[in-house]
N, CA, C and O atoms as a GROMACS GRO file, in nm:
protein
  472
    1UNK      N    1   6.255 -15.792  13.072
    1UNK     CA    2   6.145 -15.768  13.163
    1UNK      C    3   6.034 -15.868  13.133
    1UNK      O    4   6.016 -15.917  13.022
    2UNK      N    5   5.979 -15.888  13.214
    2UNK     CA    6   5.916 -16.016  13.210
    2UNK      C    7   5.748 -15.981  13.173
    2UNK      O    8   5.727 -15.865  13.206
    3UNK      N    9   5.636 -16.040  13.121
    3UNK     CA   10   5.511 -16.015  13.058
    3UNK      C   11   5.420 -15.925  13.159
    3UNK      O   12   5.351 -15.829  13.124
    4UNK      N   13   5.429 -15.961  13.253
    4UNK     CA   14   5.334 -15.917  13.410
    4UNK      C   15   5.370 -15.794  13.426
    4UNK      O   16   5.273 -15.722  13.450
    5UNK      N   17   5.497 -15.724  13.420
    5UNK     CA   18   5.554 -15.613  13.464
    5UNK      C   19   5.535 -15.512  13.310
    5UNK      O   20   5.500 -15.394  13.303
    6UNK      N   21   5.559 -15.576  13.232
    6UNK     CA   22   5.540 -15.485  13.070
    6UNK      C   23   5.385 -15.441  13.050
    6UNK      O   24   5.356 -15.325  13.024
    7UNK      N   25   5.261 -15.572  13.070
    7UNK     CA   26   5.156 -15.559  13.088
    7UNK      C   27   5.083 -15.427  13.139
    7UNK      O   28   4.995 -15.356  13.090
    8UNK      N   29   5.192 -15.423  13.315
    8UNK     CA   30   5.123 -15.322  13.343
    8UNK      C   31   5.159 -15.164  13.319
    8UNK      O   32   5.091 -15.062  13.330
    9UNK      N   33   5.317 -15.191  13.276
    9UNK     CA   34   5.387 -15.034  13.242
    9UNK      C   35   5.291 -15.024  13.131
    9UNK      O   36   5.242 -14.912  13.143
   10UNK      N   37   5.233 -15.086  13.021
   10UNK     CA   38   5.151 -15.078  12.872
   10UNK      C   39   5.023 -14.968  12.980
   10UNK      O   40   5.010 -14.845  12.979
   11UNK      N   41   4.953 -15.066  13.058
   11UNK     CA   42   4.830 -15.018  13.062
   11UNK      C   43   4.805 -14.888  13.175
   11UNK      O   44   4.696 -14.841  13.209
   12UNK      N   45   4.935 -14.850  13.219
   12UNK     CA   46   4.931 -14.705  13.243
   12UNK      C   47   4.994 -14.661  13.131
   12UNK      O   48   4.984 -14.539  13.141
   13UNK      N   49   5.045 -14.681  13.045
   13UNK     CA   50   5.112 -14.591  12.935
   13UNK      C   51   5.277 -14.515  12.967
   13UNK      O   52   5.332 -14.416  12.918
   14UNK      N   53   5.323 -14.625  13.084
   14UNK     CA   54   5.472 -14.556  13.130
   14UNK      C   55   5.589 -14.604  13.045
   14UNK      O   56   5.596 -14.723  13.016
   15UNK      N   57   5.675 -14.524  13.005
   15UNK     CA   58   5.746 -14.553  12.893
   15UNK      C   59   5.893 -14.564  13.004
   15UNK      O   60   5.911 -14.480  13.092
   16UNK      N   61   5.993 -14.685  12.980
   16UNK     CA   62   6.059 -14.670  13.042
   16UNK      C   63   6.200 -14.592  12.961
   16UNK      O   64   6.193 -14.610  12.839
   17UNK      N   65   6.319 -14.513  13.003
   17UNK     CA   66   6.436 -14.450  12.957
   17UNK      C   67   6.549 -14.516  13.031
   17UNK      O   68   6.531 -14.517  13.153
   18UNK      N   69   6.678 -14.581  12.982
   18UNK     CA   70   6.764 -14.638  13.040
   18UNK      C   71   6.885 -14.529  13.016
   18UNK      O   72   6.919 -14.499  12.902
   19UNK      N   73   6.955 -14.467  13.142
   19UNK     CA   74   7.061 -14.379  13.117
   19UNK      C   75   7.154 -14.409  13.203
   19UNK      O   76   7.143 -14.462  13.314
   20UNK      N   77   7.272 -14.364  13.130
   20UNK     CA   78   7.403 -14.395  13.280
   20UNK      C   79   7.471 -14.259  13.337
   20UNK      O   80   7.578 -14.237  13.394
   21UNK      N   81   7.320 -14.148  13.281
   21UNK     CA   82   7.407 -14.039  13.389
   21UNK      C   83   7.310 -13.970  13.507
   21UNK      O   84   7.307 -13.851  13.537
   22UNK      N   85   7.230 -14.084  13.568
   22UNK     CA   86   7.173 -14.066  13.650
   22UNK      C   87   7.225 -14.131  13.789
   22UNK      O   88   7.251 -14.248  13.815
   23UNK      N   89   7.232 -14.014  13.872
   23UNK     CA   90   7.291 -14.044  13.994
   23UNK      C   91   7.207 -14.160  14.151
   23UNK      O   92   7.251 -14.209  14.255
   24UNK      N   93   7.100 -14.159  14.094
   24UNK     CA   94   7.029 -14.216  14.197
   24UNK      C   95   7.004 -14.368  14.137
   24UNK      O   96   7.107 -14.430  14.114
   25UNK      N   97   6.918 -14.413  14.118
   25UNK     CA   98   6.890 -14.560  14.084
   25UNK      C   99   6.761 -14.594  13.984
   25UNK      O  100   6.743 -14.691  13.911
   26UNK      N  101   6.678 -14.477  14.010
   26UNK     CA  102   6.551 -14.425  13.874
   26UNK      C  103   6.458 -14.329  13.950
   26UNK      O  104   6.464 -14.315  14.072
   27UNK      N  105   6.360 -14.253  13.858
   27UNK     CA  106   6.310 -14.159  13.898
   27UNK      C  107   6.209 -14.170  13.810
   27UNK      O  108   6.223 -14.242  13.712
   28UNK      N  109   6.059 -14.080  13.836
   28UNK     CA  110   5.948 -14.075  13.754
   28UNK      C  111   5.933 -13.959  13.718
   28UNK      O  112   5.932 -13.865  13.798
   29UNK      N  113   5.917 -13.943  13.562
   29UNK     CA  114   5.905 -13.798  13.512
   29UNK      C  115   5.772 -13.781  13.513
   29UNK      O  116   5.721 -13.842  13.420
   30UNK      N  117   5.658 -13.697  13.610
   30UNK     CA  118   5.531 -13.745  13.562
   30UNK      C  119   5.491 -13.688  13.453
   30UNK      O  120   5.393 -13.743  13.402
   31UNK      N  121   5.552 -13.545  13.368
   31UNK     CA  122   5.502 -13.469  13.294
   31UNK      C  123   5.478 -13.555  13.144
   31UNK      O  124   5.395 -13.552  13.053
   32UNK      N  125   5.609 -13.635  13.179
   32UNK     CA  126   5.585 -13.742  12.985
   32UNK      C  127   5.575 -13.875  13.087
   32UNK      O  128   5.608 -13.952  12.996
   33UNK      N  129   5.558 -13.951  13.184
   33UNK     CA  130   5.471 -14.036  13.232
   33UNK      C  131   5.586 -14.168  13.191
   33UNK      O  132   5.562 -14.282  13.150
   34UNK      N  133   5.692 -14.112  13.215
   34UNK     CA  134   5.812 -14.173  13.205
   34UNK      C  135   5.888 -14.224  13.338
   34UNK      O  136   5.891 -14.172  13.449
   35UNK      N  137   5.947 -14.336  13.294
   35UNK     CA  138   6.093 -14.406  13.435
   35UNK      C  139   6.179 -14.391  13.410
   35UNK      O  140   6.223 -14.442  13.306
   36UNK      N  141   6.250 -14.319  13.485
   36UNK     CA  142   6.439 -14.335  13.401
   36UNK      C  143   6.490 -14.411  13.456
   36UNK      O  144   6.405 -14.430  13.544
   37UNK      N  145   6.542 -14.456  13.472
   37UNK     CA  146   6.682 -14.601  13.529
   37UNK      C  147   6.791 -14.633  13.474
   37UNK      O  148   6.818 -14.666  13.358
   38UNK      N  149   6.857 -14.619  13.573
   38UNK     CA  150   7.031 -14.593  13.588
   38UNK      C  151   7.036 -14.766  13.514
   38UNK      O  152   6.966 -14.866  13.524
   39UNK      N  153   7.150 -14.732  13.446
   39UNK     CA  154   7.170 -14.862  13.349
   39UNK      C  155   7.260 -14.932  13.430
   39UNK      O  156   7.249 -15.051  13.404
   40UNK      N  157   7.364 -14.906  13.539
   40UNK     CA  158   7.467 -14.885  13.634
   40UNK      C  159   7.360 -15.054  13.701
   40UNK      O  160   7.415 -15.161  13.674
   41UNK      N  161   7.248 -15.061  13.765
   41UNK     CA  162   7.209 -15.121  13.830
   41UNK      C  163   7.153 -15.277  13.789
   41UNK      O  164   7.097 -15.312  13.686
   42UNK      N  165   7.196 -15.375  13.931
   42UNK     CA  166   7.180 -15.481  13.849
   42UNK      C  167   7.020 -15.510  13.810
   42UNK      O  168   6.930 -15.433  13.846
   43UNK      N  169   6.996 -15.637  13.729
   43UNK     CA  170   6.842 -15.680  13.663
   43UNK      C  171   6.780 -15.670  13.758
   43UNK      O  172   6.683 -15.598  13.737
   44UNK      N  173   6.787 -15.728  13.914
   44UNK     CA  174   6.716 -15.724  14.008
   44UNK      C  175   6.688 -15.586  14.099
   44UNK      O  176   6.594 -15.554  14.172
   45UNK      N  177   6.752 -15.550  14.079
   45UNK     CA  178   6.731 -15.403  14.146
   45UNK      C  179   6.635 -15.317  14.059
   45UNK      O  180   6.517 -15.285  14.075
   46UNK      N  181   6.775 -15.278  13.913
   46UNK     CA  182   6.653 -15.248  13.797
   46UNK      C  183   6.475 -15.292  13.803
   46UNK      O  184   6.384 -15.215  13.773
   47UNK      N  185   6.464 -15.379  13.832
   47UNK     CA  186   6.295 -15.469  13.813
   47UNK      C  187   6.222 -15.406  13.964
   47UNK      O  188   6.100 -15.394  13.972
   48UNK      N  189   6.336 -15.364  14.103
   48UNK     CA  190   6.247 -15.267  14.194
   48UNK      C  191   6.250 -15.176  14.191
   48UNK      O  192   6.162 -15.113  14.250
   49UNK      N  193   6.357 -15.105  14.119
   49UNK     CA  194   6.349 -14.962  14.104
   49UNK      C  195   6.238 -14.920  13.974
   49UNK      O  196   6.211 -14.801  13.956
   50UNK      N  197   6.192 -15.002  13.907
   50UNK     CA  198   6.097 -14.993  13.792
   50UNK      C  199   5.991 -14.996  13.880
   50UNK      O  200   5.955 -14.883  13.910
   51UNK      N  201   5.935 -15.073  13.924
   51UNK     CA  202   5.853 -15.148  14.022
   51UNK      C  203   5.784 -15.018  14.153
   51UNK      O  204   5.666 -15.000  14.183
   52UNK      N  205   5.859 -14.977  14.186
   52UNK     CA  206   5.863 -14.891  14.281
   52UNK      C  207   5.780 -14.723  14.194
   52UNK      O  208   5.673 -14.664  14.207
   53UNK      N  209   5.886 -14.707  14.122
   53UNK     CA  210   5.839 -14.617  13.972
   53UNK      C  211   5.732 -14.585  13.937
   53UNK      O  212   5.678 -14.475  13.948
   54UNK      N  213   5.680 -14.709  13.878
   54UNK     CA  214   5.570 -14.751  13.874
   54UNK      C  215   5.423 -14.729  13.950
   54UNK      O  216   5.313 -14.698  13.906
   55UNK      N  217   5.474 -14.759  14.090
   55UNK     CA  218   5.370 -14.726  14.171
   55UNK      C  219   5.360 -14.559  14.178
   55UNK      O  220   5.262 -14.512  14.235
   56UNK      N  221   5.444 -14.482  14.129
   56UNK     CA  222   5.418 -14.325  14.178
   56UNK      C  223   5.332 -14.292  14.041
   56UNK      O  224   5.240 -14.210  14.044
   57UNK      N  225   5.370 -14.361  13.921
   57UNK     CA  226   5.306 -14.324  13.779
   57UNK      C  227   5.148 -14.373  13.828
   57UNK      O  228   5.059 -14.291  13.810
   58UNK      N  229   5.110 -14.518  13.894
   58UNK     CA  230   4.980 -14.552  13.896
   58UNK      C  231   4.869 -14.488  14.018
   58UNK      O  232   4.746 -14.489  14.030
   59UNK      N  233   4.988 -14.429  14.106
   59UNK     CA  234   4.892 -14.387  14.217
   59UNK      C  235   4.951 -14.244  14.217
   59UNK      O  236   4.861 -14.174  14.263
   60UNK      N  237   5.056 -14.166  14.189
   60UNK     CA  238   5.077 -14.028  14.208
   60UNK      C  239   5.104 -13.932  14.103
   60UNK      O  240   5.137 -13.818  14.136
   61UNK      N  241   5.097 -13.956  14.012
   61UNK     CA  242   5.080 -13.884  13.890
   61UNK      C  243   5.004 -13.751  13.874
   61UNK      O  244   5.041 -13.657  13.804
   62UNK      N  245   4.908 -13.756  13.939
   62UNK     CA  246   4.853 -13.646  13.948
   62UNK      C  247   4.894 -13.553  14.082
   62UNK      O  248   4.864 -13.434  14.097
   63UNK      N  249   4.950 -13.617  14.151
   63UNK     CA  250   5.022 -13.504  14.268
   63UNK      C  251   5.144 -13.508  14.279
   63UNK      O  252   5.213 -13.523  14.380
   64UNK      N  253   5.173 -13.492  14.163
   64UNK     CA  254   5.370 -13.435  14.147
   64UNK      C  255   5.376 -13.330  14.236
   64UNK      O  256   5.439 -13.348  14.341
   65UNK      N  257   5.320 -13.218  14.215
   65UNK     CA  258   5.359 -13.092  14.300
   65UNK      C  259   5.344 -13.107  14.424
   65UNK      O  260   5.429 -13.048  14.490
   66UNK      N  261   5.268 -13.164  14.482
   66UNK     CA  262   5.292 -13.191  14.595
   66UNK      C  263   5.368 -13.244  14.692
   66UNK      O  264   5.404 -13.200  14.801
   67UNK      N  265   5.392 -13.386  14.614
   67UNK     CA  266   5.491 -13.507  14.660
   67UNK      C  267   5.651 -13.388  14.642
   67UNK      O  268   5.742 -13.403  14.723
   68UNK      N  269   5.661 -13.303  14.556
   68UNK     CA  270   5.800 -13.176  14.601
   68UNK      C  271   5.760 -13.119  14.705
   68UNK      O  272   5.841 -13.128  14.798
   69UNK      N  273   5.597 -13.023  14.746
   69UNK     CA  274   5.584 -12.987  14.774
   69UNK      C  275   5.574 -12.999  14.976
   69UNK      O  276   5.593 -12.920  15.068
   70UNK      N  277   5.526 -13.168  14.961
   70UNK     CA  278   5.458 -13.138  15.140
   70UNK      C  279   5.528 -13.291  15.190
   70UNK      O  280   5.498 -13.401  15.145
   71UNK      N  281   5.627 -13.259  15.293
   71UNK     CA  282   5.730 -13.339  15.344
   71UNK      C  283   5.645 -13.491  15.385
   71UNK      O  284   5.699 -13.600  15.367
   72UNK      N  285   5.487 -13.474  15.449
   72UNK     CA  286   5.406 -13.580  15.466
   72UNK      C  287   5.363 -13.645  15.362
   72UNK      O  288   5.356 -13.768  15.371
   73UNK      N  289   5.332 -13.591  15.262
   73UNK     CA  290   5.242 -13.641  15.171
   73UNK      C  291   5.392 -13.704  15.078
   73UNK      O  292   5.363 -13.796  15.002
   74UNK      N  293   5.544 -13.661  15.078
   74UNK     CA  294   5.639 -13.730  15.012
   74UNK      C  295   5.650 -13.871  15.066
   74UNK      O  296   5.664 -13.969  14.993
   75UNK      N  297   5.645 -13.875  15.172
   75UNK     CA  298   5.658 -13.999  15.287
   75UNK      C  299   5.591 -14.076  15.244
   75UNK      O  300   5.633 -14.169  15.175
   76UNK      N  301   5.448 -14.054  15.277
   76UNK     CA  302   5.370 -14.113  15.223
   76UNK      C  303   5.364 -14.221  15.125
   76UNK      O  304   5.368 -14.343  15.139
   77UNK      N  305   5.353 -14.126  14.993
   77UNK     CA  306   5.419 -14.163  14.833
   77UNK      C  307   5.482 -14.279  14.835
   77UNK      O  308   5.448 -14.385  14.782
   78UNK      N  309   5.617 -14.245  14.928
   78UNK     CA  310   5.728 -14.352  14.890
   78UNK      C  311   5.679 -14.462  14.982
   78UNK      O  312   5.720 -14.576  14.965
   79UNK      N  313   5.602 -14.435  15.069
   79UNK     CA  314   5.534 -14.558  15.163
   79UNK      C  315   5.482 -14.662  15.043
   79UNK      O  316   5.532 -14.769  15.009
   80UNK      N  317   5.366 -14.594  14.991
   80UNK     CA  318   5.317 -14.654  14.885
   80UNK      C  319   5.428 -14.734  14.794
   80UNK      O  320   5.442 -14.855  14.774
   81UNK      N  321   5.495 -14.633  14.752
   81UNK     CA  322   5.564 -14.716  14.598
   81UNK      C  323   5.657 -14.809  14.642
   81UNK      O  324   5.729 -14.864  14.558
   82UNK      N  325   5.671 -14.843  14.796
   82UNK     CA  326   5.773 -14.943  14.832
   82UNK      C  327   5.655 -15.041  14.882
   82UNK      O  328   5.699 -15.150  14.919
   83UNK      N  329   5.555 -15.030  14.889
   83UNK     CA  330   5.429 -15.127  14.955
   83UNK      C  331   5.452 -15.210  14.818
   83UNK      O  332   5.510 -15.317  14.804
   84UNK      N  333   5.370 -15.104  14.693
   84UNK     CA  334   5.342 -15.152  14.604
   84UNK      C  335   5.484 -15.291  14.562
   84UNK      O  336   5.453 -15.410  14.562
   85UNK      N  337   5.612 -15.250  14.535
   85UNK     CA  338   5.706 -15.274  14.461
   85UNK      C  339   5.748 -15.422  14.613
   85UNK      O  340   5.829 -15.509  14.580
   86UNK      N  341   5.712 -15.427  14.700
   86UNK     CA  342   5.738 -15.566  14.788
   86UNK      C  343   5.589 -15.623  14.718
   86UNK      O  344   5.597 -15.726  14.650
   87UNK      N  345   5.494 -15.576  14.730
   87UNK     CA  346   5.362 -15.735  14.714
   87UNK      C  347   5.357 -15.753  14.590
   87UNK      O  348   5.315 -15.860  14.545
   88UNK      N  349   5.404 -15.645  14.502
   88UNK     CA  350   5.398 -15.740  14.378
   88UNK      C  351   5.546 -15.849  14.349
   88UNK      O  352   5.535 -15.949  14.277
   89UNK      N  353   5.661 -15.818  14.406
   89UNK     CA  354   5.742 -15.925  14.439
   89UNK      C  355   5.711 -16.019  14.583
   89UNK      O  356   5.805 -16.097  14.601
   90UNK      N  357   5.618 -16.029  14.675
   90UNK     CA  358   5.578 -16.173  14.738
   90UNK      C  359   5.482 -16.190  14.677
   90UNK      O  360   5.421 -16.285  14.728
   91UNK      N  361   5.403 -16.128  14.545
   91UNK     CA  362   5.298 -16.192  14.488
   91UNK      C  363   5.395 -16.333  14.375
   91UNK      O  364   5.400 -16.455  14.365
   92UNK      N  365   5.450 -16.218  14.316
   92UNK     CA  366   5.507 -16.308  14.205
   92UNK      C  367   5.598 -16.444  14.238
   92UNK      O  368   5.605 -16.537  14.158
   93UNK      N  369   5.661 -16.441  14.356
   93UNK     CA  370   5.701 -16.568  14.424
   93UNK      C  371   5.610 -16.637  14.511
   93UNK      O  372   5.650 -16.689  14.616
   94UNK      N  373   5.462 -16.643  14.463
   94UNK     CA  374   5.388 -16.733  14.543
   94UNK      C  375   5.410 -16.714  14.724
   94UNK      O  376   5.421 -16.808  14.802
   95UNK      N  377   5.412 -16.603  14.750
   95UNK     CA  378   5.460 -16.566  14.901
   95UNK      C  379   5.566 -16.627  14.924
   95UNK      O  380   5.553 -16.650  15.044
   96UNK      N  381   5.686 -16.679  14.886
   96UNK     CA  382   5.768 -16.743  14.919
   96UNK      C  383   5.903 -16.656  14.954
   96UNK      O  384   6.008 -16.699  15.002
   97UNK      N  385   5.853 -16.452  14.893
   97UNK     CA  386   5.963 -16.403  14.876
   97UNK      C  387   6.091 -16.366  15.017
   97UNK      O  388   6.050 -16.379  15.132
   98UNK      N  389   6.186 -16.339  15.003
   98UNK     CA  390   6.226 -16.347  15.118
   98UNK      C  391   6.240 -16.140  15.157
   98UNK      O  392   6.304 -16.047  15.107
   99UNK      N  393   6.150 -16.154  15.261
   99UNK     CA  394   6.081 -16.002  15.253
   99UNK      C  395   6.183 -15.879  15.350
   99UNK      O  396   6.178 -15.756  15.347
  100UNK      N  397   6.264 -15.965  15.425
  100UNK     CA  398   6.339 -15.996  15.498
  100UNK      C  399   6.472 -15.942  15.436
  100UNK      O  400   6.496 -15.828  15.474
  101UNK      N  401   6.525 -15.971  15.389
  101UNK     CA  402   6.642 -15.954  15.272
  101UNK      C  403   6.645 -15.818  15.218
  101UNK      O  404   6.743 -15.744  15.217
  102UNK      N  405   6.491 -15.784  15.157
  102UNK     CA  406   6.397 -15.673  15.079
  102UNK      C  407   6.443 -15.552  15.177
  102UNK      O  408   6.520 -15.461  15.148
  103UNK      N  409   6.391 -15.570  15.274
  103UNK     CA  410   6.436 -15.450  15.382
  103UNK      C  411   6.555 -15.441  15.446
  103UNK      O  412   6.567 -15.337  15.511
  104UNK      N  413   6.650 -15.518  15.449
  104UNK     CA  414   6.797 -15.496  15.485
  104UNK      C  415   6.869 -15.475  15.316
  104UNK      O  416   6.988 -15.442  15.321
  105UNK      N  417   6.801 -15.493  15.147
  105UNK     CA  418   6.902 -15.427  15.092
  105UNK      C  419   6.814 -15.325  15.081
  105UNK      O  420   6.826 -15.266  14.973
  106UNK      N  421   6.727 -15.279  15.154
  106UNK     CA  422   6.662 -15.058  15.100
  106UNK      C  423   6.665 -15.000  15.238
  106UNK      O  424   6.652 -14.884  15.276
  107UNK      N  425   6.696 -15.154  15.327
  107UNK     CA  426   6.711 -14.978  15.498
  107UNK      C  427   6.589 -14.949  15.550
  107UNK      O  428   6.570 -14.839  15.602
  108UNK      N  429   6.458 -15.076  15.543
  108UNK     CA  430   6.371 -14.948  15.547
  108UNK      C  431   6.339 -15.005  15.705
  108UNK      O  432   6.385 -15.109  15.752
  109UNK      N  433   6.267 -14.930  15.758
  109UNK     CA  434   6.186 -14.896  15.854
  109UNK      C  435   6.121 -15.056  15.924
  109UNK      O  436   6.021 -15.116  15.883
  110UNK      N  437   6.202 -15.093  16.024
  110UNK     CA  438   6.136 -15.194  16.085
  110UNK      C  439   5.965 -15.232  16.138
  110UNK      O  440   5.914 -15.335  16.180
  111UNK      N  441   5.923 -15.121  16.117
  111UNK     CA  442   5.819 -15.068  16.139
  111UNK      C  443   5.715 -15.169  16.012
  111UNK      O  444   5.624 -15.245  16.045
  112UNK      N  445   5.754 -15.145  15.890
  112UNK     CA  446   5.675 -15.168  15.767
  112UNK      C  447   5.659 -15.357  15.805
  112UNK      O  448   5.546 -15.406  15.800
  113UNK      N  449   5.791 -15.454  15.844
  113UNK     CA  450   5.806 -15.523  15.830
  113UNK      C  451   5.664 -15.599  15.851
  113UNK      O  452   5.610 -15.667  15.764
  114UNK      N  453   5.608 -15.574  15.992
  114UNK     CA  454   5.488 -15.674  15.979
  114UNK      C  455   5.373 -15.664  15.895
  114UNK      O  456   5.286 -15.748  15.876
  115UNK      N  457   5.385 -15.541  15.842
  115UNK     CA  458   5.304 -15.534  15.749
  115UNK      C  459   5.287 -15.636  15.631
  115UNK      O  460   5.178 -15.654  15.575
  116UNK      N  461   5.384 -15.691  15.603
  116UNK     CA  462   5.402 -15.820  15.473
  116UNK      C  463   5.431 -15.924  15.524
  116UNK      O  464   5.470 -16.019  15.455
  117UNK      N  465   5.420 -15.931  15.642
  117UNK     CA  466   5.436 -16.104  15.717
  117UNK      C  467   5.342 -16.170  15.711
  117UNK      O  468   5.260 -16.155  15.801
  118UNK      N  469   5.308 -16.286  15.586
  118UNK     CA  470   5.205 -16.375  15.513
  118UNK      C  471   5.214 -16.460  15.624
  118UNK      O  472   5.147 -16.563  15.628
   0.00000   0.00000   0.00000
């Protein structure tokens, strides 16, 4: 993992856990302020599924119960932690990233796309 990304797991205090009996791709424990990630996945995925993680530890941490609790406010969330986890990858490639690619390998919502069109 590279200095930029450790930097910032340090200065929220998110500890990452690597396991191979997790069925999804990673998840945030907020109670110990932890990432788990499927060991199964490649470096690049691993680094958005951290990435993504990440954003629920720096912006949702304090509304775990909710993000179970209220079908909008889950949406939401993951709006965020996929905002977050694309600009800090077209940050880190000097906008050059191909954003394009980003949303045909996660499926998402054609909708988001112009949102990151530099």
């Amino acid at each position: 993992m590279e200095g930029q990304l450790e930097d910032l797991l340090d200065k929220h205090g998110v500890k990452i856990f690597y396991t191979d009996q997790l069925d999804g791709t990673a998840l945030y424990v907020a109670k110990h302020n932890t990432v788990v990630v499927n060991t199964e996945l490649s470096e690049f995925d691993t680094k958005l599924a951290i990435l993504h993680e990440l954003a629920h530890a720096m912006y949702h941490r304090d509304f775990y119960d909710l993000y179970k609790q209220v079908k909008k406010l889950h949406s939401k969330m993951e709006y965020e932690a996929n905002t977050f986890m694309i600009d800090y990858m077209i940050d880190e490639h000097d906008n050059k990233f191909n954003y394009s690619m980003m949303f045909e390998h996660f499926n998402f919502n054609m909708g988001m796309e112009s949102q990151f069109q530099r």
